[in-house]
C-alpha positions as CSV (number, residue, x, y, z in Angstrom):
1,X,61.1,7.8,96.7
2,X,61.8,10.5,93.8
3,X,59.8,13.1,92.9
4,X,57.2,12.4,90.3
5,X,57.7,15.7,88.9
6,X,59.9,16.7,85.9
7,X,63.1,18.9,86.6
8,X,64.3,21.7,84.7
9,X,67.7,20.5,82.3
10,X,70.2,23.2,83.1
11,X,72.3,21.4,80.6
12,X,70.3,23.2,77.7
13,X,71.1,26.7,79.0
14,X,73.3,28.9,77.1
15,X,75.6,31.0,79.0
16,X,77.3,34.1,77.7
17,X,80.2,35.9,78.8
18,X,79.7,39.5,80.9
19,X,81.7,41.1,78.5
20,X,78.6,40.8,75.8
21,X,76.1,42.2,78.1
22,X,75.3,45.6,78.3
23,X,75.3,47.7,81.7
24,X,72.9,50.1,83.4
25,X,75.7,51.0,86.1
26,X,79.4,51.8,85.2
27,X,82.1,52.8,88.0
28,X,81.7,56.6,87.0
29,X,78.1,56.6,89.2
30,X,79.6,55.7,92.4
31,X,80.2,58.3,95.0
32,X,83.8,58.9,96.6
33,X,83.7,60.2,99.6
34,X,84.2,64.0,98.9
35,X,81.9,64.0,95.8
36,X,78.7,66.0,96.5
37,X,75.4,64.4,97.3
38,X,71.8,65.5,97.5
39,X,71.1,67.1,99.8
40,X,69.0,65.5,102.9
41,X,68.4,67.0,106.4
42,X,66.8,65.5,109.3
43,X,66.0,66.7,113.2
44,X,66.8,62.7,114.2
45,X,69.7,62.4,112.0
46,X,72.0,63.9,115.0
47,X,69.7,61.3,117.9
48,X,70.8,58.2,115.6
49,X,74.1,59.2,115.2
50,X,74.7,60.1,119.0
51,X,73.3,56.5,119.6
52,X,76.1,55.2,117.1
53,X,78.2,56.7,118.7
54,X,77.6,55.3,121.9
55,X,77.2,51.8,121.0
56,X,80.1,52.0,119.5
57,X,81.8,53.4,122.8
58,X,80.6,50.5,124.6
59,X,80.9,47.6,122.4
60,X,77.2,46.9,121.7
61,X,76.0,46.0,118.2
62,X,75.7,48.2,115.3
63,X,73.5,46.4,113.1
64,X,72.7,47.1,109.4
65,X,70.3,45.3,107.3
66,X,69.8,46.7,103.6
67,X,68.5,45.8,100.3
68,X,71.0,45.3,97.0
69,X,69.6,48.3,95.6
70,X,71.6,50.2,98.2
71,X,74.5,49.4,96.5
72,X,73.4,50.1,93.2
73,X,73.0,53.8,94.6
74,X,76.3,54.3,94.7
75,X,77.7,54.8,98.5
76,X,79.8,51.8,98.6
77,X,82.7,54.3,99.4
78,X,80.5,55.7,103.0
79,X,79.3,52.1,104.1
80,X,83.4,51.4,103.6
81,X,84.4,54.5,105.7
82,X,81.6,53.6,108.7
83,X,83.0,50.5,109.0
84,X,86.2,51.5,108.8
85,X,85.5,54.2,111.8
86,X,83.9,51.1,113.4
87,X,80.0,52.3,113.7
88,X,79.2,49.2,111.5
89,X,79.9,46.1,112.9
90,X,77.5,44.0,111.2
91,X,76.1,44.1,107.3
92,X,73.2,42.0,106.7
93,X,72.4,41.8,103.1
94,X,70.1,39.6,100.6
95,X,71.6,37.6,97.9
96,X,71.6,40.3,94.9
97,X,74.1,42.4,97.1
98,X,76.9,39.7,97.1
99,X,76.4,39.6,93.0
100,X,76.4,43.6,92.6
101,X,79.3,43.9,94.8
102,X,81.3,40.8,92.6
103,X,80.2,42.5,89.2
104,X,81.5,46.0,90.3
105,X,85.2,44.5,91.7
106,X,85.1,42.3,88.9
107,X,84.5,44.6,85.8
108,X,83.3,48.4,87.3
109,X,80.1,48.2,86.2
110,X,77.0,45.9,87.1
111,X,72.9,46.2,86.3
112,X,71.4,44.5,83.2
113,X,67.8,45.6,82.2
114,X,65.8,43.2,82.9
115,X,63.3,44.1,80.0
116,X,65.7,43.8,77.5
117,X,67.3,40.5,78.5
118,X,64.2,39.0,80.0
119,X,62.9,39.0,76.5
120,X,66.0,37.6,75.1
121,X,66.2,34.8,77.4
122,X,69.8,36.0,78.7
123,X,68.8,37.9,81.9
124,X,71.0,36.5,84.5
125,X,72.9,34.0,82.7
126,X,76.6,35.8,82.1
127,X,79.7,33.0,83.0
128,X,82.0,35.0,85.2
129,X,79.0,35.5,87.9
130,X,78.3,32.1,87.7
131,X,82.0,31.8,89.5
132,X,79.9,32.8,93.3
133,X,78.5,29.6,92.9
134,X,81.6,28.0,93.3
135,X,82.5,30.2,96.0
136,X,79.3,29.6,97.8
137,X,79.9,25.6,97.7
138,X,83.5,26.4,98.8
139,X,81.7,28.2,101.9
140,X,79.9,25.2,102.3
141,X,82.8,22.5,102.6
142,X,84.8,24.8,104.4
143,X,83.1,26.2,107.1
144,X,82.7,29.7,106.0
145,X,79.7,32.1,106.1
146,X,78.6,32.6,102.5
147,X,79.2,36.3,102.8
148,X,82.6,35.8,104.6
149,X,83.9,33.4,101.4
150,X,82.6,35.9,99.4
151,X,84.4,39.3,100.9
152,X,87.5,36.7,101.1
153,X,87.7,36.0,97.9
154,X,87.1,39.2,96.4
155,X,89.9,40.6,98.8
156,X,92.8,37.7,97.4
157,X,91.8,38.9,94.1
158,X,93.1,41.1,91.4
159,X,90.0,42.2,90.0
160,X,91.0,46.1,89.4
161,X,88.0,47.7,90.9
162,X,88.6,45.3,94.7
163,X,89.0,48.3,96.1
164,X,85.0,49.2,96.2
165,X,84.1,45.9,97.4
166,X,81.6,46.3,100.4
167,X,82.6,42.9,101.1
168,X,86.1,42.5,100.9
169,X,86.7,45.5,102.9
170,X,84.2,43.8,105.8
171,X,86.5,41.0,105.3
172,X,90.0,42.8,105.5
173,X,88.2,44.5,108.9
174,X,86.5,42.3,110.3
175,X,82.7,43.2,110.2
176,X,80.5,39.8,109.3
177,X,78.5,40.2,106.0
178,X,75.8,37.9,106.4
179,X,73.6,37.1,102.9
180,X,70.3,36.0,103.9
181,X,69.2,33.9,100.6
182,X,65.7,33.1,99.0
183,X,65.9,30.0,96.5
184,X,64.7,31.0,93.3
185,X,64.9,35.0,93.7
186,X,68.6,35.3,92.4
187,X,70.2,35.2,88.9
188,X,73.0,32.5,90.5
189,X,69.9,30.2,91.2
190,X,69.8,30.1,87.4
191,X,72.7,28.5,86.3
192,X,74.5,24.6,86.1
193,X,76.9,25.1,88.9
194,X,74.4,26.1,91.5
195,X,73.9,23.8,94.7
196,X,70.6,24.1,96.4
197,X,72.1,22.7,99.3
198,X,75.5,24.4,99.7
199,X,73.2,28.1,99.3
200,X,71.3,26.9,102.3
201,X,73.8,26.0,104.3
202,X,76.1,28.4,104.1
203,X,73.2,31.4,104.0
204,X,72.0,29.4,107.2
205,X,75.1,29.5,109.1
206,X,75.4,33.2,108.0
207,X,72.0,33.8,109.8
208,X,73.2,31.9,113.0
209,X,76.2,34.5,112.7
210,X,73.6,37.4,112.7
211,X,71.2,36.0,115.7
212,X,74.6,35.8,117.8
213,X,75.3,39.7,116.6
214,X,71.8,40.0,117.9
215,X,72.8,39.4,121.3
216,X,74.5,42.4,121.8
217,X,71.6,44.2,120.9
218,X,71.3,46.0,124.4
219,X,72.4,49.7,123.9
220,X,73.2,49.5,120.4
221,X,71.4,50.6,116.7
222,X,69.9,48.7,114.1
223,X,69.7,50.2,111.0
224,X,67.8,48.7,108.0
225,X,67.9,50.8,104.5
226,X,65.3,49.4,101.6
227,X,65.4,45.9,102.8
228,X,61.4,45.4,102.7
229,X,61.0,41.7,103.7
230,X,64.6,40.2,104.3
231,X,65.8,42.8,107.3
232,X,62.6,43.0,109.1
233,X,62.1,38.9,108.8
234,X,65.3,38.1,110.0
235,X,65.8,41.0,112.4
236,X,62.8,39.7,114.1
237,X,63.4,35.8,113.8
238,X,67.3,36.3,115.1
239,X,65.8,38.9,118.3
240,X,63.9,36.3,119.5
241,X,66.6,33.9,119.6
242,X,68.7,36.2,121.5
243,X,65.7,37.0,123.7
244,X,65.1,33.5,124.8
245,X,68.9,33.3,125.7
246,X,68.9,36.5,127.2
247,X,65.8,35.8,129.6
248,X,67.3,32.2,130.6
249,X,70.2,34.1,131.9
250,X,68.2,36.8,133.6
251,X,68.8,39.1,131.0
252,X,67.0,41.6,128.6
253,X,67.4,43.2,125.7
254,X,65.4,46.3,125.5
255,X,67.3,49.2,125.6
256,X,68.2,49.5,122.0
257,X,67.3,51.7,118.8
258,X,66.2,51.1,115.4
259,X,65.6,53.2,112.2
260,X,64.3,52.9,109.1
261,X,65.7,54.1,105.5
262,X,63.2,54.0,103.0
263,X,60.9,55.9,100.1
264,X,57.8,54.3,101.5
265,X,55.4,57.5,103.0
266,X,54.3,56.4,106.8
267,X,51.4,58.4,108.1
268,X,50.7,59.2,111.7
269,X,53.0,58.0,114.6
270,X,55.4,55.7,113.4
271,X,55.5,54.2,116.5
272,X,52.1,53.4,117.1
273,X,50.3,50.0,115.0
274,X,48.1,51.4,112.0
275,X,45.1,49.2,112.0
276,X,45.3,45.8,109.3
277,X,42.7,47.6,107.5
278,X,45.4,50.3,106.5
279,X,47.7,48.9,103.9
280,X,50.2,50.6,105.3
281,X,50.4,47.6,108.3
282,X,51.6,45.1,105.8
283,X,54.7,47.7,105.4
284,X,57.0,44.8,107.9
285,X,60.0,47.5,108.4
286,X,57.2,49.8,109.9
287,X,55.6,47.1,111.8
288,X,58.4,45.1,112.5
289,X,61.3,47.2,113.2
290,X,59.7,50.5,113.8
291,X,57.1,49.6,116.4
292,X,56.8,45.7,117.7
293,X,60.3,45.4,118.7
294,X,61.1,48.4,120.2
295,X,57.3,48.4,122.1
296,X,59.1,47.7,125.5
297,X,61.9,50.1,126.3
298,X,62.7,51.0,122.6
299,X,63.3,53.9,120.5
300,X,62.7,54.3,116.4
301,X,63.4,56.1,113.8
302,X,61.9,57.0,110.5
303,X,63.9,58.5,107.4
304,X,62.5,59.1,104.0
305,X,64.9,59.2,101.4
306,X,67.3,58.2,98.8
307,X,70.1,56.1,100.1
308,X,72.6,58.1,97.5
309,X,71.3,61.1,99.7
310,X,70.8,59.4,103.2
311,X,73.8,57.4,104.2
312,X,76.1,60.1,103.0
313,X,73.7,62.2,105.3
314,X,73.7,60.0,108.0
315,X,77.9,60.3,107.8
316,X,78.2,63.5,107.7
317,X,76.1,63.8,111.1
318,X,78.0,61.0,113.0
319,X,81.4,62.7,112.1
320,X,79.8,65.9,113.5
321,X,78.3,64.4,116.4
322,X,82.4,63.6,117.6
């Protein structure tokens, strides 16, 4: 039986070319990899990058879970070169990251205000990044991860700025991008060509991709920078998959570290649960990554900071750590 329920007409939508809108990003802010950065310093800086290191030296998973904004800060260049040097070998993203990294190969530049479009009616609605929907269906019928199409695609192109793709260069090297989608929260969602159920099928085979990266989680790192809900939620839903396996065939996965990159202030032991009357508990990178997780053979890691100044940071100490 149908819905009783009206549905919005995307029919009526008006959608201008990117060339009209204007940008809050051009190619001019992103970092190359000699370029100085702010400074940021650390005592556990040189403990994570030791444990990179390692897990790198012995195959088990380097796991990074991050936040779009990441991008926007400009160290596309260093998350290139770490998976390049292989201490990366898994990029877990939400759905805004696959659209900043598209705009940036695409035209070297990405970021609309939001107040001025929103107003407007035009936020979000620009043709040429209306083309990942296509891509995303293409995913679908063809049995690629929704982050995989998308690096693969980017790579085959001849956008002129290809060569800062996050994704393309996982793609050329091997290193999964999974995008890990909410319905509704992106600007694709918007327009006529999206498909509900392509988007959740493809994002969902890229977060059985992730839960099997999971499973090499004994001795290795997972790193999560700005990703407040979508690292933590899958993180945790795609450990205890690998948990269940892992105990069935006698089994554990313990023996790993995590860390944290964010601006949010933690007070007191970050490894030890604030009480729920502290608003800091509903903080889920905290609660999830830093100290449920790791509560049984674990270590974690706390680093406060902007990402344009901690992953060049975090670099810089893993090349020194050789």
């Amino acid at each position: 039986m149908p819905s009783k329920y009206e549905t919005f007409d995307r029919g009526r939508l008006e959608i201008k070319p990117l060339g009209e809108r204007k940008n809050d990003l051009e190619i001019s802010h992103w970092l190359r990899l000699g370029d100085a950065t702010p400074p940021f310093e650390h005592p556990d800086l040189r403990e994570i990058a030791s444990r990179l290191r390692a897990a790198k030296g012995s195959g088990a998973a380097r796991l990074v879970c991050m936040g779009a904004h990441v991008l926007r800060a400009g160290v596309n260049r260093h998350l290139i070169d770490l998976m390049e040097r292989g201490f990366v070998s898994h990029l877990a993203v939400n759905g805004a990251a696959a659209i900043h990294d598209y705009e940036l190969a695409r035209i070297g530049a990405t970021t609309e205000s939001v107040a001025r479009y929103v107003r407007s009616g035009e936020f979000g609605l620009w043709k040429e990044t209306g083309e990942l929907n296509d891509w995303i269906v293409e995913a679908w019928r063809e049995g690629y991860g929704l982050g995989e199409n998308v690096g693969r695609r980017i790579e085959a192109s001849d956008y002129p700025y290809r060569d800062w793709s996050v994704f393309a260069a996982a793609y050329r090297l091997g290193v999964p991008v999974t995008v890990h989608v909410g319905i509704g929260y992106d600007i694709l969602h918007e327009h006529p060509n999206c498909d509900g159920a392509a988007f959740g099928a493809a994002s969902y085979r890229d977060f059985l991709i992730f839960a099997r990266a999971a499973e090499r989680l004994e001795g290795g790192v997972l790193l999560s920078f700005g990703s407040a809900i979508m690292g933590p939620e899958v993180y945790l839903k795609a450990l205890a998959m690998a948990r269940n396996v892992a105990h069935q065939e006698g089994r554990a996965i313990r023996d790993f570290a995590t860390a944290v990159f964010d601006l949010v202030p933690i007070q007191g032991d970050i490894r030890q649960l604030l009480p729920k009357t502290d608003p800091g508990y509903y903080f889920r990178p905290y609660k999830t990554i830093l100290v449920r997780t790791v509560a049984d053979g674990g270590a974690s890691f706390y680093f406060r900071g902007d990402h344009r100044a901690t992953i060049p940071a975090l670099r810089r100490a893993i090349l020194e750590a050789a």
